[in-house]
N, CA and C of each residue as an Amber inpcrd file, in Angstrom:
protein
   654
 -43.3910000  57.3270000 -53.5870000 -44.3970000  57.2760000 -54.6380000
 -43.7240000  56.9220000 -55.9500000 -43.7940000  56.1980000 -56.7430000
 -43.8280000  55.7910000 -58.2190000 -43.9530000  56.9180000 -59.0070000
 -44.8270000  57.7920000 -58.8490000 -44.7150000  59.0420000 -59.8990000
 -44.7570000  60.2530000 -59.2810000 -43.9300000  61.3350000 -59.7740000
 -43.6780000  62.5530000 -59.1910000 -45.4810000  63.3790000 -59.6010000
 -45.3340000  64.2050000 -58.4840000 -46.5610000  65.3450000 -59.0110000
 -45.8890000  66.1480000 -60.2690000 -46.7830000  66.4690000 -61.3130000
 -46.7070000  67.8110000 -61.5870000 -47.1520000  68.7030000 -61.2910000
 -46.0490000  69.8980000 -61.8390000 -46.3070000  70.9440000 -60.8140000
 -46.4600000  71.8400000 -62.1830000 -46.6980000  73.3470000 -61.6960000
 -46.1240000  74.3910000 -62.5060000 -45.1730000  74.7700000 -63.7550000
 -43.9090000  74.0110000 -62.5660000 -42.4340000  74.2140000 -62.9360000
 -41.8440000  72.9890000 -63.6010000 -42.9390000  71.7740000 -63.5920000
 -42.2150000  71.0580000 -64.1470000 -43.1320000  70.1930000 -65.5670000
 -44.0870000  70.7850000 -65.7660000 -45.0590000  70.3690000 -66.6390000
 -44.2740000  70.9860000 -68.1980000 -44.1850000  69.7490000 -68.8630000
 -43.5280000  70.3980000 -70.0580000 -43.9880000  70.9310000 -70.8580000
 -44.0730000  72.0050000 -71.6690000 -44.9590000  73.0730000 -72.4160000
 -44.0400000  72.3660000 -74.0950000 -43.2630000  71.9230000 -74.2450000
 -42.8080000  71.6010000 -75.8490000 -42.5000000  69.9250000 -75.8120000
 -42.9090000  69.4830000 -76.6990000 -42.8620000  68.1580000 -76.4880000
 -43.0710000  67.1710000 -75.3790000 -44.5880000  67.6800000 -74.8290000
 -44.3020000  67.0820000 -73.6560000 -45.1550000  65.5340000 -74.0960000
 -44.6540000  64.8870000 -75.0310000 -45.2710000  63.6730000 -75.1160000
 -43.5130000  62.8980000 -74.7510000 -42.8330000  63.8600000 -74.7190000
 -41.4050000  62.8080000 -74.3140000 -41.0150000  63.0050000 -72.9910000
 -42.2830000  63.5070000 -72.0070000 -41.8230000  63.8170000 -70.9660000
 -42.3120000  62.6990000 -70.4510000 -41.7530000  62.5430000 -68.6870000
 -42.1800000  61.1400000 -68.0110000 -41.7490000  62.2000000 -66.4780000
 -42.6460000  61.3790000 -65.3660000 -42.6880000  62.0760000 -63.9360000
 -42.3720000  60.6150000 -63.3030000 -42.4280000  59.4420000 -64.0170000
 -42.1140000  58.1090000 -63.2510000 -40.5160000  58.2590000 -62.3750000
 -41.1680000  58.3120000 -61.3130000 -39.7210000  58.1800000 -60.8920000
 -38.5840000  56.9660000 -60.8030000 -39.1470000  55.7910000 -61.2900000
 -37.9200000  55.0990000 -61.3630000 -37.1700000  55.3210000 -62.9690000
 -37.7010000  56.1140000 -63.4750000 -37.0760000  56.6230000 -64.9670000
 -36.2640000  57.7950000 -64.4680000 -36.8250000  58.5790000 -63.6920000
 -35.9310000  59.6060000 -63.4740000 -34.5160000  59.4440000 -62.6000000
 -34.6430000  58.4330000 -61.4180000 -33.7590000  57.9510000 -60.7820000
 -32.8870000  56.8220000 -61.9890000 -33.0830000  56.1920000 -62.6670000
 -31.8510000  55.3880000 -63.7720000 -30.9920000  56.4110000 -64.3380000
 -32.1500000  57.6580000 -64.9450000 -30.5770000  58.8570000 -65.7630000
 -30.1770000  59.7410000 -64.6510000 -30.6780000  60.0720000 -63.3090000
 -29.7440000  60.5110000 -62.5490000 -28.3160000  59.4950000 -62.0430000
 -29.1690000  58.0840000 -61.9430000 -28.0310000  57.0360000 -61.6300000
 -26.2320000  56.9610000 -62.8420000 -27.2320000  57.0210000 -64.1470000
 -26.0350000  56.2720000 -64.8500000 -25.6490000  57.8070000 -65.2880000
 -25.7730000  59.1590000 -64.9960000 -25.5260000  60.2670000 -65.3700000
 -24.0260000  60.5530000 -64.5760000 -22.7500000  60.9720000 -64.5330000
 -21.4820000  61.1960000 -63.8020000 -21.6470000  62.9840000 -63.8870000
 -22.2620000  63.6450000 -64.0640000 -21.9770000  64.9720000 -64.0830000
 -23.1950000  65.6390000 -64.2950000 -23.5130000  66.3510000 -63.3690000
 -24.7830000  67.3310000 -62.9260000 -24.3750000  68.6620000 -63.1880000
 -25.3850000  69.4640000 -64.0000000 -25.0510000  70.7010000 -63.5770000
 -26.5780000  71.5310000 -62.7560000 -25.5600000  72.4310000 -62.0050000
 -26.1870000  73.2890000 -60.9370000 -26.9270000  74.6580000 -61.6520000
 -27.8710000  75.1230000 -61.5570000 -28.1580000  76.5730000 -61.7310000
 -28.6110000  77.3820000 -60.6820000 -28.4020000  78.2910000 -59.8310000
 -28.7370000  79.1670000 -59.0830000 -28.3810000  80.6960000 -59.3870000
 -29.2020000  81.5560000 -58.7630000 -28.9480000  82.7990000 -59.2020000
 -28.2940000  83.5810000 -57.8340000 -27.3360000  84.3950000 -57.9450000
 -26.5710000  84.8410000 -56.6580000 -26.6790000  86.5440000 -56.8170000
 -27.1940000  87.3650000 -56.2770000 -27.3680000  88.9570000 -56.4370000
 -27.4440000  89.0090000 -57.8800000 -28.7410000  88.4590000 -58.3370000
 -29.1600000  88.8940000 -59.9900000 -28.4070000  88.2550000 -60.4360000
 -27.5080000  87.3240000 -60.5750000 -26.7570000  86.6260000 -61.5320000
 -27.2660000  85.3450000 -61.7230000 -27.3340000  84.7550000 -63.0430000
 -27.3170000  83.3440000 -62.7220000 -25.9620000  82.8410000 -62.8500000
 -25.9800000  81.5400000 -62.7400000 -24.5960000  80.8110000 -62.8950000
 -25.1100000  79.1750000 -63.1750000 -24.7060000  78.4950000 -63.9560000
 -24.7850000  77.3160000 -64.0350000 -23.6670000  76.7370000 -64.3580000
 -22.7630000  75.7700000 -62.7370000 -22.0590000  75.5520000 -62.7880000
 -21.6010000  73.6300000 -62.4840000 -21.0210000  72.8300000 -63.1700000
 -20.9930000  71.5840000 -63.6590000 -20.2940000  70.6620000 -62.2860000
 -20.8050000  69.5660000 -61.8710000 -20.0880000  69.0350000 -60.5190000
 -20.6610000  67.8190000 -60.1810000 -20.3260000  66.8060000 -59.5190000
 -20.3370000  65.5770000 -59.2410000 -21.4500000  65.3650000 -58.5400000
 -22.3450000  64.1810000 -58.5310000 -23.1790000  63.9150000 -58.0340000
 -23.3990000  62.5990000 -57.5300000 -24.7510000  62.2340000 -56.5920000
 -24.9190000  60.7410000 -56.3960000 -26.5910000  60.4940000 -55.6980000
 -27.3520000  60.1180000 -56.3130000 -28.4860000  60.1960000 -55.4790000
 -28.4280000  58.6510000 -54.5080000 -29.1890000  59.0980000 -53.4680000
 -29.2090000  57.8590000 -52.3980000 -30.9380000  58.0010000 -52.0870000
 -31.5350000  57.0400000 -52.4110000 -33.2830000  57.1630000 -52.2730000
 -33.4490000  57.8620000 -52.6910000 -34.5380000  58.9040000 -52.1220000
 -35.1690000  60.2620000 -52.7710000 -34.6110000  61.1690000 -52.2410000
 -33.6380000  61.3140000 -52.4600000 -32.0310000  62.5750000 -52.1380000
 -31.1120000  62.6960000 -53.0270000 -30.8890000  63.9350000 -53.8470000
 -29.8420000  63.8650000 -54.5870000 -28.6360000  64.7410000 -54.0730000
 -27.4060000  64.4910000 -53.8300000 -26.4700000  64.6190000 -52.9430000
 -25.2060000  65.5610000 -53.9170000 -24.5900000  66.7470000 -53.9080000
 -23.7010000  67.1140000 -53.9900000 -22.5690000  67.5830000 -52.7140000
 -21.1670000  67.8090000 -53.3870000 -20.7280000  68.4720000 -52.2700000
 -19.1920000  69.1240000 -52.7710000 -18.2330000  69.8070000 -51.9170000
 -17.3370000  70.7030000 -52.3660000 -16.6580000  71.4200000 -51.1030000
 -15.7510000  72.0170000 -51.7020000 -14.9220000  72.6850000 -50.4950000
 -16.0920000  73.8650000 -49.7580000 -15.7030000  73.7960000 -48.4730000
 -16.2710000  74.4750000 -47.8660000 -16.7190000  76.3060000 -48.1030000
 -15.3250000  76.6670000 -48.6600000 -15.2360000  77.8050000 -49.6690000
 -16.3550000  78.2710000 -50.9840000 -16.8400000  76.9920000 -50.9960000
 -17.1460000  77.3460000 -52.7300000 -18.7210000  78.2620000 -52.4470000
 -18.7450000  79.4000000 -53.3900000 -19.6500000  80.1980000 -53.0580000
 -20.9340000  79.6330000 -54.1800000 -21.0250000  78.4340000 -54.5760000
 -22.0630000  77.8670000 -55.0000000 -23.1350000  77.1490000 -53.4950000
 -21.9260000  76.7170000 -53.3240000 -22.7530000  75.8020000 -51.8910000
 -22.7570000  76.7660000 -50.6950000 -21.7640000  77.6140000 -50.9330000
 -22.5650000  78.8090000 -49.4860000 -23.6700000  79.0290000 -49.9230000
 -24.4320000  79.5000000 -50.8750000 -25.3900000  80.2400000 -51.4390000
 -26.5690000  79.3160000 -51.4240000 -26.0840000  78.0320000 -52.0450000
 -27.4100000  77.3480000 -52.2960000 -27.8230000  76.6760000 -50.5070000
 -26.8090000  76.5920000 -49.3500000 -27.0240000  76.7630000 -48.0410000
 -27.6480000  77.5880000 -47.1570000 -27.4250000  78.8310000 -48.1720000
 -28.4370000  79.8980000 -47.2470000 -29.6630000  79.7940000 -47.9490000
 -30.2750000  79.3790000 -49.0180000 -31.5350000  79.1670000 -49.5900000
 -31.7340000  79.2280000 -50.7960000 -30.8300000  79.3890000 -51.3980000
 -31.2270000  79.7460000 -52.8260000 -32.1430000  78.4640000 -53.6980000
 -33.1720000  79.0920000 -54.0680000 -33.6550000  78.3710000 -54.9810000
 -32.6980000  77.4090000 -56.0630000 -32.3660000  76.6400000 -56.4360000
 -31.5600000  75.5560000 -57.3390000 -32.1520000  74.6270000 -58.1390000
 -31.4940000  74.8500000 -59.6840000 -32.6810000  73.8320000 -60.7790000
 -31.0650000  72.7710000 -61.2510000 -31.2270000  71.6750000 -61.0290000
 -29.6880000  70.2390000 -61.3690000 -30.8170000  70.0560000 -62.2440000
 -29.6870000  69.7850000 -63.4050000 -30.0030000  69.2520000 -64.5450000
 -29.1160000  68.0850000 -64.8750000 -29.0030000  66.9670000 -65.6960000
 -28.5820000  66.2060000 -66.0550000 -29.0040000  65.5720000 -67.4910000
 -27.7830000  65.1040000 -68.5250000 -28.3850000  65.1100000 -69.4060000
 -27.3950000  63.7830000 -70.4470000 -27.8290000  62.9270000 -70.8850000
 -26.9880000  61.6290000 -71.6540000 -27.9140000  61.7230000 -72.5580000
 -26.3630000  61.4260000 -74.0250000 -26.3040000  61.6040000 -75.0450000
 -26.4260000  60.4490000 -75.3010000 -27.7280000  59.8360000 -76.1850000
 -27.8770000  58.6140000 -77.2890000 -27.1450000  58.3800000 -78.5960000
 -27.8480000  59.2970000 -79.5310000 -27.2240000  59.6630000 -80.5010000
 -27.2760000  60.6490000 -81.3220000 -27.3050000  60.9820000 -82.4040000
 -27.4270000  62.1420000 -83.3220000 -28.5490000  61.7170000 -84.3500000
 -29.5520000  62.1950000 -84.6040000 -30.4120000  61.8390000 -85.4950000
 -30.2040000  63.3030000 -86.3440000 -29.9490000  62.2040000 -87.9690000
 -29.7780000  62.7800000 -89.0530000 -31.0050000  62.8950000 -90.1480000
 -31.5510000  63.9820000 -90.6870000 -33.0190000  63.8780000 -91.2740000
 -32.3850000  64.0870000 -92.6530000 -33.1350000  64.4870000 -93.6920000
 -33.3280000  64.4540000 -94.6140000 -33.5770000  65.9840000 -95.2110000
 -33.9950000  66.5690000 -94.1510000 -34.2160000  68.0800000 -94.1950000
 -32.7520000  68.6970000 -92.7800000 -32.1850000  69.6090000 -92.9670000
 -31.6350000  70.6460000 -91.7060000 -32.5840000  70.9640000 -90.8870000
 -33.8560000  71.4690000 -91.2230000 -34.9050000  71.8270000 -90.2320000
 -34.7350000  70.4990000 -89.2770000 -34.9100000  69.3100000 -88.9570000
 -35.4230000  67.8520000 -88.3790000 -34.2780000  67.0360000 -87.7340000
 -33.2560000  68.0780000 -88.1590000 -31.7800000  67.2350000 -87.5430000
 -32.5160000  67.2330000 -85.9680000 -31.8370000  66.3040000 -85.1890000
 -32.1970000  66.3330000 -83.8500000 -31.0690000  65.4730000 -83.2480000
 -31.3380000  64.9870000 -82.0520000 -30.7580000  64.4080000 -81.5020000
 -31.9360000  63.1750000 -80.2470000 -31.0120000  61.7960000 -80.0960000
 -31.9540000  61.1510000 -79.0800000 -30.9350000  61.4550000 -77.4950000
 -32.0990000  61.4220000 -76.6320000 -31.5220000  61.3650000 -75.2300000
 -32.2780000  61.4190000 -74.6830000 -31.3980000  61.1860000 -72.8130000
 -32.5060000  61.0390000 -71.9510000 -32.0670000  62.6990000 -70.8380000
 -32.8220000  63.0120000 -69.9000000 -33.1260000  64.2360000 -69.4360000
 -33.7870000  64.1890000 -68.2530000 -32.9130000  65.0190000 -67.1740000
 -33.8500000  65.2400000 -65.6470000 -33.4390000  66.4580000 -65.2710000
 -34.4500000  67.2470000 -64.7580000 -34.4580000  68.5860000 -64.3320000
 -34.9900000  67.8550000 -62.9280000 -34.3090000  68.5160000 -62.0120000
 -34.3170000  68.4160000 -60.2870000 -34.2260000  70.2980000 -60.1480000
 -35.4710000  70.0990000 -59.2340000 -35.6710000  71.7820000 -58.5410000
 -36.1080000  71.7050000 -56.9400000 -35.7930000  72.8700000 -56.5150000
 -36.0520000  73.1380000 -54.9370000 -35.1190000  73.2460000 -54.2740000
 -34.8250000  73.4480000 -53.4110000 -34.1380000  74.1170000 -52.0430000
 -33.3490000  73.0570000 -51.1230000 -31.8920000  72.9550000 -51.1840000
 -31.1070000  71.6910000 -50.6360000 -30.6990000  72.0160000 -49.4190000
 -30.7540000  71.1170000 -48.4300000 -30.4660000  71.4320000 -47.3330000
 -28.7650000  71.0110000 -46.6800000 -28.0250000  71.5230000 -45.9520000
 -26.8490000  71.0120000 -45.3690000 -26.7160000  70.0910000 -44.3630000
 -25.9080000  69.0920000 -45.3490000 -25.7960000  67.7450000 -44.1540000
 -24.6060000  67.5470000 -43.3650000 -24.8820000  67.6450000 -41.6470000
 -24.1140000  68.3620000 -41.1700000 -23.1280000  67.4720000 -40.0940000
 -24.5780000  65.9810000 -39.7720000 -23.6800000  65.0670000 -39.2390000
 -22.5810000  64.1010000 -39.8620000 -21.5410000  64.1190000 -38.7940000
 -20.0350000  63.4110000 -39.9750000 -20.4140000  62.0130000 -40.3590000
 -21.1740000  61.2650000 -39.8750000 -21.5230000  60.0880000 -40.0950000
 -22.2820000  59.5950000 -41.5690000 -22.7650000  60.8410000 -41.6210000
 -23.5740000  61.1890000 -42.8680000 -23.2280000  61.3830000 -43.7460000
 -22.4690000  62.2700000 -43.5610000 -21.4260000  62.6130000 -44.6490000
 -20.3750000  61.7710000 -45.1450000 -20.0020000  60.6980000 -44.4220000
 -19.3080000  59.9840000 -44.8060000 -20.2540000  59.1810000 -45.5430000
 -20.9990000  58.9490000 -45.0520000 -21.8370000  57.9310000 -46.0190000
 -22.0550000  58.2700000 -47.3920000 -22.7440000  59.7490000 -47.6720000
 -22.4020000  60.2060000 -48.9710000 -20.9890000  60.5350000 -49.6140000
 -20.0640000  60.4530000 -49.0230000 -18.6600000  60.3950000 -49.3340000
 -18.5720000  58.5990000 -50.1960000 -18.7100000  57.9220000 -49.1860000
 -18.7670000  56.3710000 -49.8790000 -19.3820000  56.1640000 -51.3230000
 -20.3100000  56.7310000 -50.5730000 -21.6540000  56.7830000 -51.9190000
 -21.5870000  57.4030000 -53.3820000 -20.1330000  58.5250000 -53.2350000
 -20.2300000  59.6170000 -54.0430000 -19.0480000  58.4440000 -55.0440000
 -17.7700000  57.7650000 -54.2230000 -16.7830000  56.7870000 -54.8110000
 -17.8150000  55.9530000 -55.7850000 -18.9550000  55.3450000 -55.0210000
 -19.5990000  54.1680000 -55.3290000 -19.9440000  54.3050000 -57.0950000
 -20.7280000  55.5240000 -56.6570000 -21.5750000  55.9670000 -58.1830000
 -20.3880000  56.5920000 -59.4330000 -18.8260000  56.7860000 -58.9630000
 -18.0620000  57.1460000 -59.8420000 -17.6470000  55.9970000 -60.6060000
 -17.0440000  54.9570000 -59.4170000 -16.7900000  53.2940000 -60.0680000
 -17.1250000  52.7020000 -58.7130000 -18.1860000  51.7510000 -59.4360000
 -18.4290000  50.6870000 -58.0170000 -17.1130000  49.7620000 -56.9980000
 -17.2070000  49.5590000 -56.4620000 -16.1860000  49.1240000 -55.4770000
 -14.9520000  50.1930000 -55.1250000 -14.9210000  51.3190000 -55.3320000
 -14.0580000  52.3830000 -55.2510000 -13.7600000  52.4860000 -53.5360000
 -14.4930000  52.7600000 -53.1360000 -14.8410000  52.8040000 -51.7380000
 -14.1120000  51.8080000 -50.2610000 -13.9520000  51.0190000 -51.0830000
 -13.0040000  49.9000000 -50.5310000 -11.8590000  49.5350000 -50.5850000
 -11.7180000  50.4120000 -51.5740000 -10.3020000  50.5460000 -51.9780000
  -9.1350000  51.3890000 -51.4940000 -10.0470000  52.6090000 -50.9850000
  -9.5280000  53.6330000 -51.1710000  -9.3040000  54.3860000 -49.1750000
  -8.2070000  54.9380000 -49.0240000  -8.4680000  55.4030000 -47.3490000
  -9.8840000  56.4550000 -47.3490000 -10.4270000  56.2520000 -46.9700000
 -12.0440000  57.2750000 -46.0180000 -11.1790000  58.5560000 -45.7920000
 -12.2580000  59.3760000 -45.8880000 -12.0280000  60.8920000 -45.4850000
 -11.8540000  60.7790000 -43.9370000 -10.3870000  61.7450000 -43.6460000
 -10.3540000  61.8540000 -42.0180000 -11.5780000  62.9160000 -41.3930000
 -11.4880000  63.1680000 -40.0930000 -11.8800000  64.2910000 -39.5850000
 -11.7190000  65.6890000 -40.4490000 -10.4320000  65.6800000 -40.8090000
  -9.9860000  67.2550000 -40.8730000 -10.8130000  67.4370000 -42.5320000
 -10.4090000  66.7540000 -43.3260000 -11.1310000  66.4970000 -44.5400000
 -12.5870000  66.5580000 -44.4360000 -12.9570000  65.8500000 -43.6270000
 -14.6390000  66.0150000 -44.1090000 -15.5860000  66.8090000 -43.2090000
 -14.3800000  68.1190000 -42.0880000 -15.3990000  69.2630000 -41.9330000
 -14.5980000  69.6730000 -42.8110000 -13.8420000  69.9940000 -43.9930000
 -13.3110000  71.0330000 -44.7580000 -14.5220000  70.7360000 -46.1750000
 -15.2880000  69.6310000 -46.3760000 -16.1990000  69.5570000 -47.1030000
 -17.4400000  69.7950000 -46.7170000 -18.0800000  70.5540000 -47.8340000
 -19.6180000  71.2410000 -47.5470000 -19.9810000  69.6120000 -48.1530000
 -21.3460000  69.1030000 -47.6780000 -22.2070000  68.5170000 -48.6720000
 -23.5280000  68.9460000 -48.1080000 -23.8390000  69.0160000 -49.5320000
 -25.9940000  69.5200000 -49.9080000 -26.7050000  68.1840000 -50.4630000
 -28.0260000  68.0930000 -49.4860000 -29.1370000  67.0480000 -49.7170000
 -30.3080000  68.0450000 -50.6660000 -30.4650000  67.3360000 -52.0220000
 -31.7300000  68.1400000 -52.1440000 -32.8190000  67.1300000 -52.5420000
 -34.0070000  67.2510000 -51.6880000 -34.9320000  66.0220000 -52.1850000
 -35.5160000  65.6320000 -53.1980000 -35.2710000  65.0930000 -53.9190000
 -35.9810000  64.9330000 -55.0300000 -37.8290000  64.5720000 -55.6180000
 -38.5840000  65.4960000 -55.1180000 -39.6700000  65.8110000 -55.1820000
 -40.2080000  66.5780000 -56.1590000 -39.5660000  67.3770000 -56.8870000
 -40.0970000  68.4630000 -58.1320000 -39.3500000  68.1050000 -59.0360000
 -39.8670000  66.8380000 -59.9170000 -38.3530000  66.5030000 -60.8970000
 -39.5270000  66.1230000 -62.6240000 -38.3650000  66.2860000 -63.2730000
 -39.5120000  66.0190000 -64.0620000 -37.9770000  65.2220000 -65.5400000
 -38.7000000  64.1790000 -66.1060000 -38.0220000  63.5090000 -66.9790000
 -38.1190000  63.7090000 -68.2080000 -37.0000000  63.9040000 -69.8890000
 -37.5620000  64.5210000 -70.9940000 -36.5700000  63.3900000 -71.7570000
 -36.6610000  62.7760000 -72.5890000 -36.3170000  61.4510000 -73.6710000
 -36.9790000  61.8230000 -74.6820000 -35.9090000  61.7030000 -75.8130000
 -36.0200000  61.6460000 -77.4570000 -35.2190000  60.1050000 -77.8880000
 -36.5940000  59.1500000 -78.4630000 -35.9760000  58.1630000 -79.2550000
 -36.0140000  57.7710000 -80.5950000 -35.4760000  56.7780000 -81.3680000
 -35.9200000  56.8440000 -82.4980000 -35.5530000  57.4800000 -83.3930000
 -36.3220000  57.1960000 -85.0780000 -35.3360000  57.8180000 -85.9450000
 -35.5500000  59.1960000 -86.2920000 -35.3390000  59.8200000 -87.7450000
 -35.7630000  61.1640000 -87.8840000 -36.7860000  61.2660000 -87.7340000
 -37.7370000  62.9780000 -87.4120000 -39.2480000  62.7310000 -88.3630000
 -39.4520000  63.9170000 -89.0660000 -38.9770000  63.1460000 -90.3390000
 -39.2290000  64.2800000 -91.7820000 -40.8560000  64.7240000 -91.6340000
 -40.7090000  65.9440000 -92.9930000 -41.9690000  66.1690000 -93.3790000
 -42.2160000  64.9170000 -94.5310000 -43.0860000  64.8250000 -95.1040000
 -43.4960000  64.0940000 -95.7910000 -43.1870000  64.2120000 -97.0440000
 -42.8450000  65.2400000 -97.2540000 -42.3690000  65.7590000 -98.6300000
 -41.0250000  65.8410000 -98.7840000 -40.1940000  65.5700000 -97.5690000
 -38.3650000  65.1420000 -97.6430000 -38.1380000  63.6850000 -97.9100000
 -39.0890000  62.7570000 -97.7810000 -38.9800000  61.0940000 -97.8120000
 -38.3500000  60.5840000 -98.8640000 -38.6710000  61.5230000 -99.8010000
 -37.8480000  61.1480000-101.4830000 -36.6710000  61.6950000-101.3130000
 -35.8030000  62.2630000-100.7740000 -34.7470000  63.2870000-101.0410000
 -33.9180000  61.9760000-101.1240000 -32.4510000  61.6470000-101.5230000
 -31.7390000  61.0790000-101.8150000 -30.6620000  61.6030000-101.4580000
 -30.9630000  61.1230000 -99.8610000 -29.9190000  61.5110000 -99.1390000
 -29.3870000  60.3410000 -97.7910000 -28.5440000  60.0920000 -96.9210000
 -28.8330000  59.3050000 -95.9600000 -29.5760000  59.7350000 -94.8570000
 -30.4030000  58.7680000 -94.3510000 -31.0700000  59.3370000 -93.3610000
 -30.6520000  58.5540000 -91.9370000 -30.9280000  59.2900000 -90.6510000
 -30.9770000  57.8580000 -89.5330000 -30.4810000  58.0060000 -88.7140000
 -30.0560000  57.3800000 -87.4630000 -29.2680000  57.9090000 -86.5060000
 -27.9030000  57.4770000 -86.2140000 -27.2640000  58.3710000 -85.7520000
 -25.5450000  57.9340000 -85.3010000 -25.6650000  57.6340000 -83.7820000
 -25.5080000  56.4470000 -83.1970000 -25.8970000  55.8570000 -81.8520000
 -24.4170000  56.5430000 -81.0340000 -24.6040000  56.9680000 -79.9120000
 -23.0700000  57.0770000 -79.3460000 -23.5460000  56.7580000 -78.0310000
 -22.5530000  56.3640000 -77.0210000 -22.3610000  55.8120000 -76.1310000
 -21.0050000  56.2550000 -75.1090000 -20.7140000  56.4090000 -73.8170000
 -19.5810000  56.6060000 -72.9470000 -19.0140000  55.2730000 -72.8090000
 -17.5950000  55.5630000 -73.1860000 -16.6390000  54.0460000 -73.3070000
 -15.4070000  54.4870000 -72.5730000 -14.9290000  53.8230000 -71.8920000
 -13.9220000  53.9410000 -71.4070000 -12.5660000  53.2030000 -71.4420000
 -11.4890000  53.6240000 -71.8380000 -10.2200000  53.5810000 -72.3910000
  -9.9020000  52.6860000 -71.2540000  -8.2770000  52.2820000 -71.7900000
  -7.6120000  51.7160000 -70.9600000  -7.4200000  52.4500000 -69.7550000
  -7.0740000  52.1360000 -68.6770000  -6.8170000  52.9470000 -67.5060000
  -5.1570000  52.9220000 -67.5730000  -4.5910000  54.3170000 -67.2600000
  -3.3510000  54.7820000 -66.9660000  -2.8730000  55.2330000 -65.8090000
  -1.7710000  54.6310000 -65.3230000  -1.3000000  54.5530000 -63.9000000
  -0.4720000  55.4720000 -63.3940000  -1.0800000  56.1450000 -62.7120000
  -0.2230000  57.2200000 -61.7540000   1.2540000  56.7500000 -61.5300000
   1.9780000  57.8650000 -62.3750000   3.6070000  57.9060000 -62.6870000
   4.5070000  57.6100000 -61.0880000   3.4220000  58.1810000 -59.9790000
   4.0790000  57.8340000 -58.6870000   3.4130000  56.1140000 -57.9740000
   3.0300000  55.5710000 -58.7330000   2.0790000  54.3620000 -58.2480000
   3.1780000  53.8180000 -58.1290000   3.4440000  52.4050000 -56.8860000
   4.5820000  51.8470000 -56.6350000   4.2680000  50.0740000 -57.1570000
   5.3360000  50.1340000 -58.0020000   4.9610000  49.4010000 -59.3070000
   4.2750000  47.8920000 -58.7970000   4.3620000  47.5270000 -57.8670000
   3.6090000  45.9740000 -57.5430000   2.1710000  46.1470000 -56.9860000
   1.2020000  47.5470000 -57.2320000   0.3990000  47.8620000 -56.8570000
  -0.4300000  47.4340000 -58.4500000  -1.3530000  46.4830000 -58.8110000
  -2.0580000  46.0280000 -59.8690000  -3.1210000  46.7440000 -59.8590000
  -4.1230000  46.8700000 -61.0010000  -4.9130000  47.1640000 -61.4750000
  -6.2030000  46.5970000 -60.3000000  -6.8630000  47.5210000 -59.7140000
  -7.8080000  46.8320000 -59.0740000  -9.1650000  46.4370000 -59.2900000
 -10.3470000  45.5590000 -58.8670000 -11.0490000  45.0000000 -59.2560000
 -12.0980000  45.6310000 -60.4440000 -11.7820000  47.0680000 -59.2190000
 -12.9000000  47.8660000 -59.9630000 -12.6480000  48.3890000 -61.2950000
 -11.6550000  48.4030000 -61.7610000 -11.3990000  48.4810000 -62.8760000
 -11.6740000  47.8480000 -63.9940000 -11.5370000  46.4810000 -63.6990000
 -11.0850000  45.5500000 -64.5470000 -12.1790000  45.4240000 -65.5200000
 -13.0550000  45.8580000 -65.0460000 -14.3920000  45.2870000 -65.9680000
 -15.4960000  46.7510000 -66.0450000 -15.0600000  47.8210000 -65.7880000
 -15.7210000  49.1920000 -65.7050000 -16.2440000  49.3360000 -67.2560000
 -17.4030000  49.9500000 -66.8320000 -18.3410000  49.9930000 -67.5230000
 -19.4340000  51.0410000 -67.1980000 -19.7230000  52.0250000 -67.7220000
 -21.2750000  52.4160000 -67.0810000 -22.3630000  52.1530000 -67.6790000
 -22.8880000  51.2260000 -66.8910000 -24.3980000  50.3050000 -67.1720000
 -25.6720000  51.5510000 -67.2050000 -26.8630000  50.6720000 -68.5540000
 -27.2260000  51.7640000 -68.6790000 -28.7770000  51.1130000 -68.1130000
């Protein structure tokens, strides 16, 4: 479907004129997003804890050592809200009250299931290289056997999602417009540096494709 239901849990109660349920809006900032964070609650606790991601269709895919008591937990059922969140810029007002900021925003909720065949898992293994730097995957040796039962990975569908974007410049009151001050936004963006070569890399090993031109497209 093109647009998510709202639900309950995902109907925005504050500004919800910057909200959006389109899902090909919500799938671009999960796409060009590199870092998800997790929230689940474990015996009365919450925890919201930060980790790699990759959606494939309407599946958004994490995963981790088999150990990790995030993914035991969210395996035995725990309810789970992934958030994700890219920074535009800083909008500067005219008043402190109006400072804000622009960005884009996806809340993913519901219950992830464990993906258990290796075939599968490799595939989200590929998938997970792909979405870090494209062509990674080809580059690089595949997870053996022993490696990828020592990795948990969680499917959670992406069905209860809901999208939140701030654009544009300040918005004063009407009575700050005169102040004589600067107003407007500071645009920022993820750029990436030169790449630096592993001190053990054996020196006739070049810079590979995927590098050369890295970028995360927005």
């Amino acid at each position: 479907m093109s647009t998510l239901p709202v639900t309950p849990r995902t109907r925005l109660a504050r500004r919800a004129e910057r909200g959006s349920f389109d899902r090909a809006t919500i799938d671009a900032i999960l796409d060009e997003a590199l870092v998800c964070h997790i929230g689940f609650a474990l015996e009365g606790q919450p925890y919201v804890l930060p980790t790699v991601h990759v959606r494939i269709g309407t599946r958004l895919y994490v995963h981790g050592s088999v150990g990790s008591r995030m993914l035991r937990a969210l395996r035995e059922g725990a309810q789970v809200c992934v958030t994700v969140t890219l920074l535009d810029g800083l909008v500067l007002a005219r008043s402190a009250f109006h400072h804000s900021m622009n960005y884009r925003s996806v809340v993913v909720l519901g219950s992830a299931q464990e993906v258990t065949d290796p075939e599968e898992k490799r595939r989200v293994f590929a998938a997970l290289l792909e979405h870090i730097v494209a062509g990674r995957s080809r580059e690089v040796r595949a997870p053996d056997d022993i490696e990828t039962r020592a990795t948990t990975v969680l499917s959670l569908p992406i069905e209860e999602a809901s999208a939140k974007i701030r654009t544009g410049p300040p918005l004063d009151d009407e009575r700050d417009y005169a102040q004589p001050c600067w107003a407007g936004v500071l645009p920022l963006k993820l750029t990436a540096g030169a790449p630096l070569a592993d001190p053990a890399l054996a020196p006739a090993v070049g810079l590979p494709q995927s590098l050369q031109r890295y970028r995360r497209a927005r």
